[in-house]
C-alpha angles and dihedrals in degrees: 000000000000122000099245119052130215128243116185127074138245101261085049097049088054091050088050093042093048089051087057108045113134132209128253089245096050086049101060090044091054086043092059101032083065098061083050086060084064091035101123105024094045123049119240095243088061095049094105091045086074118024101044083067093049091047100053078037092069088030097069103025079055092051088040098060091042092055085045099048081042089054098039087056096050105037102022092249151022137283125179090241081064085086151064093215125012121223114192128223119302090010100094129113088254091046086068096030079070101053116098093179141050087003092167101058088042084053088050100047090050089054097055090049107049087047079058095059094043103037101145091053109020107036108153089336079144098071120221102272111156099239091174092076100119085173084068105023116039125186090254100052091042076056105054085041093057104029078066100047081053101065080056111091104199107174118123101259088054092046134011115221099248089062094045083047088053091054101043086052088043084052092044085056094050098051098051088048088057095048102035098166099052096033101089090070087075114013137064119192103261094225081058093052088039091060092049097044088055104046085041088050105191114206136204103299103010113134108241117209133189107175084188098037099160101177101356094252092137088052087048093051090055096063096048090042078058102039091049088048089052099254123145104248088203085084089065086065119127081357098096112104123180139152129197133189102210120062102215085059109046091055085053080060100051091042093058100049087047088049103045083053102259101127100165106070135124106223113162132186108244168147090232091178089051101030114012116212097215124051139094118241104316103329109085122240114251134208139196101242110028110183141173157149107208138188104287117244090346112196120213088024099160099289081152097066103038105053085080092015104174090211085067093225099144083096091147097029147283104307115217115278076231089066131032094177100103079036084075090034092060087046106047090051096043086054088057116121117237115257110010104020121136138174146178126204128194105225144156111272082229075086092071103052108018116119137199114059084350097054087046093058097035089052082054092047089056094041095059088053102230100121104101102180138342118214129197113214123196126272125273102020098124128072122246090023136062097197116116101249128194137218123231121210111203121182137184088204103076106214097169108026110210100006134098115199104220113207124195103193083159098137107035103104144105114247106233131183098253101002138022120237131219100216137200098277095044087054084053098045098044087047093053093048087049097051092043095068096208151105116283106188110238084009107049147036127169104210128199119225100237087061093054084054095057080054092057095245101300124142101191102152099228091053091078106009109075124212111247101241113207125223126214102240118195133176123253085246093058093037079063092045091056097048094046090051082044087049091044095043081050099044087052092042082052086049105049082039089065096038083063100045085050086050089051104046090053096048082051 
């Protein structure tokens, strides 16, 4: 039980509730205007550190005390199977709304309790953020912080899940905007996700895998890829598969599939280079779509364990312990269904010219004939870089046997201010090149793969994609324009020429 009880009805809570649903935009205002109550003790890139668990904290003590209110009105009291998540006493949001001292640890406490009830969903989906630093947070600014989420009602009458996941996208955004160089740890650009997710094409029922999920954002992007195609996204369901290094990180994750309403996922906090999450005995589990953006030229990556890795996924050879680039790439292919499985995979363009250990395993990949296209995206559209990176489509069905579609999408961006953007009509554009199949002068080129040999293996996108160079085209009429105004320009240049040899001759 907790130790408040509620005293209004159901019918009561969803009048109040419809009288206090918010829209998207005043969300996302209150959202943000939360992480500038920390602006100044707590540094920008730890915002979400902070706020994310606040945030799914008020979310389910909110829901909870709907589905009791709800219980408690149809059956004359309350039961645990009542909801979706259990809290514990004295581990509600109004538990800590009525602490005045040593918030943190009470918040903390809380956390850990609530992660105990709920240990098969909600193990250490609160971080481990150290809430007891009273340095960094003190009472009174707990107190402003959650003084604010509680003007926020959150349950789901209040509020559906597709409008709480918005805004916890819209926040994630923010966030990496605000923290550009470490941003790239956690966020993808969504129109990037949004072109591989459409050339990958995931359909009803297919497994979905990120071995470097950061914030789930690619998962995410499956469901909706579904949903928009008029798939029932019920049947993703227990189908969506991503690990994550860092532990902050990998509870955001979890948070905004549960927000966003996805409740059966199997995110793990991870080294998926070192210790993969998702294999049986020694053979690694595989998946229809496997998708990623992953950290770029990572050292120390796990050579170590590679070098006799048990899952046998050196299928090309031992990358460098100075790259782990073709380290993912290996993985993730090795991680491709038979038959129909089909990945893409963010990476530096340095992976399609790079010799050495790189240039051998690359001349294998090719070899095996899995690599589908390779397209060149503009420059500065990733956080924490400015370099221009590629995507590289892989596929175990092999739709076009001994050829690589090179795609130079180089110039379709939007100049920003700090960052360029890929936007709506360059996705389009880059799709359509890529489902053609064909050569686009200056965009295209199908390449066979005894050409790329000649080439000694190198992919480098302008060794076999040539700019458009445009010429200057005129009418016969103005063709005429522009000589009678030459004739005229000489005819006055003749002129002035002989003025001056008259002057001299006289001077003489």
């Amino acid at each position: 039980m907790l130790c408040y009880a509620l005293q209004v009805t159901s019918h009561k809570i969803a009048r109040m509730n419809h009288s206090l649903k918010i829209s998207l935009a005043q969300l996302e205002s209150h959202l943000w205007e939360a992480a500038n109550i920390l602006r100044g003790p707590v540094d920008a890139s730890d915002f979400k550190t902070y706020i994310f668990p606040l945030l799914f904290f008020k979310r389910i003590s909110d829901v909870y005390d709907e589905e009791r209110a709800t219980a408690v009105a149809e059956y004359g009291q309350d039961f645990p199977e009542n909801h979706r998540f259990q809290i514990p006493a004295a581990a509600h949001w109004q538990d800590i709304r009525a602490v005045a001292q040593n918030i943190g640890i009470a918040l903390q406490n809380a956390f850990r309790d609530i992660e105990a009830a709920n240990q098969e969903q909600l193990h250490n989906i609160f971080g481990d953020a150290q809430w007891s630093n009273k340095q960094r947070l003190s009472d009174a600014l707990l107190t402003d912080l959650i003084e604010h989420f509680s003007a926020l009602p959150l349950s789901n009458s209040a509020i559906e899940p597709d409008m709480l996941g918005q805004a916890y996208e819209y926040l994630i955004k923010k966030f990496a905007d605000a923290t550009n160089k470490k941003a790239g740890e956690f966020y993808t650009p969504r129109s990037v996700v949004q072109l591989m997710m459409d050339i990958l094409d995931p359909q009803p029922g297919e497994t979905i895998y990120d071995p470097a999920c950061g914030t789930g954002g690619m998962l995410l992007a499956a469901i909706n890829h579904v949903r928009q195609q008029g798939g029932r996204i019920e049947t993703l369901l227990g189908k969506l598969y991503g690990q994550e290094k860092n532990l902050t990180t990998a509870s955001i994750a979890r948070i905004n599939l549960f927000l966003h309403g996805v409740e059966d996922f199997h995110i793990v906090r991870g080294d998926t280079l070192r210790n993969p999450a998702f294999h049986s005995g020694d053979q690694l589990q595989q998946f229809d779509i496997v998708i990623a953006n992953p950290p770029f030229s990572l050292e120390q990556w796990g050579w170590e364990v590679w070098e006799k890795d048990r899952y046998q996924r050196n299928i090309a050879g031992l990358p460098s312990n100075k790259n782990g680039d073709f380290a993912w790439v290996q993985h993730m292919v090795a991680s491709m269904k038979p038959g129909n499985g089909r990945m893409a995979v963010v990476l530096p363009h340095g992976v399609l010219f790079r010799m050495g250990k790189e240039g051998e395993i690359r001349h294998k990949l090719l070899e095996m004939d899995l690599l589908d296209a390779v397209i060149g995206l503009g420059p500065n559209l990733f956080y924490g870089t400015g370099l221009a990176a590629c995507i590289l489509i892989f596929s175990r069905q092999t739709r076009h046997p001994g050829q690589v579609l090179l795609v130079d999408a180089s110039t379709l961006y939007q100049s920003g201010r700090n960052q360029n953007s890929l936007e709506p009509q360059h996705v389009q554009q880059i799709l359509a090149w890529v489902q053609a199949y064909e050569d686009a002068p200056g965009h295209a080129k199908v390449v066979a793969l005894n050409e790329i040999a000649a080439n000694d293996w190198n992919l480098n996108i302008p060794r076999y994609v040539e700019p458009l160079i445009e010429e200057e085209t005129i009418t016969v009429a103005e063709a005429l324009d522009n000589l009678r105004q030459s004739l005229d320009e000489a005819y006055a240049a003749e002129d002035k020429l002989k003025m001056l040899l008259q002057k001299s001759e006289l001077i003489e």
